[in-house]
N, C-alpha and C positions, 0 to 999 in steps of 0.2 A: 504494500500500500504506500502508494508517494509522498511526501509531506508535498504540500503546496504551501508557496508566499502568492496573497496577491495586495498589491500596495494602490495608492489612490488618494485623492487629495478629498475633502470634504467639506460642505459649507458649516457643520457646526461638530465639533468633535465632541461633547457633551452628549447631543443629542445621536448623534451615531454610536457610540458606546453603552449610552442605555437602551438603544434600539433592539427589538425583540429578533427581529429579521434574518438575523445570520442562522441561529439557531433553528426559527424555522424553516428559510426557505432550502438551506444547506441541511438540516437534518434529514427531509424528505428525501433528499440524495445519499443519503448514507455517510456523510463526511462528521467525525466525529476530530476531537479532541482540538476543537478551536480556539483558538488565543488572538486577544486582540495588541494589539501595539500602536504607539504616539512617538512623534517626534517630538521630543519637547523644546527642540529650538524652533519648530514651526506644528503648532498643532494642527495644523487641518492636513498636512501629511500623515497618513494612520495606514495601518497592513493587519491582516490576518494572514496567522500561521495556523493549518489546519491537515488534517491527515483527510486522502481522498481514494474511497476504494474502488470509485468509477470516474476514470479523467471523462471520459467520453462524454457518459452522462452528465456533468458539471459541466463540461463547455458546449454542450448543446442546448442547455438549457440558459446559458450566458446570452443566446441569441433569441431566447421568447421576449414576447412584452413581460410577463410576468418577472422575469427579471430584471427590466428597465423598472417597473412599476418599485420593486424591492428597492432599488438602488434608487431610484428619486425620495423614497419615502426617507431612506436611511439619507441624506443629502449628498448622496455621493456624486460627482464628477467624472461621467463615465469615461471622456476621454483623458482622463488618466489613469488609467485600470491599466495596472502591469500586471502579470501574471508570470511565476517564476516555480518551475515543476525542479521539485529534485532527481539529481543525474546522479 
């Protein structure tokens, strides 16, 4: 199972951290043992480190609305979505 980083800029890191979102919408994918992270020299820079035991199914699912809809609700900034799979 891969650890995945994926990192991303945000409009409120407060409210993206207490956001319920990751858990649900990544839990229905199977991806367990999620951890969040902050830059703390720029907080609206933020990453989750997460274990994923379907890449496939996580990155096809990056491309429904459902997951625009997840990431607008959490304030995320899609077009800074890095995604970083361990080698």
């Amino acid at each position: 199972m891969p650890t995945v980083i994926g990192h991303h800029d945000v409009k409120d890191k407060d409210h993206w951290l207490a956001s319920p979102k990751r858990e649900e919408v990544f839990g229905t994918l199977g991806v367990t043992n999620i951890r969040t992270f902050v830059n703390t020299q720029n907080p609206t820079q933020v990453a989750v480190l997460m274990d994923v035991a379907d890449m496939d199914a996580v990155m096809a699912f990056m491309q429904t609305e459902a997951a625009a809809e997840a990431m607008a609700y959490d304030g995320v900034l899609p077009d800074t979505l890095v995604i970083l799979v361990e080698a």
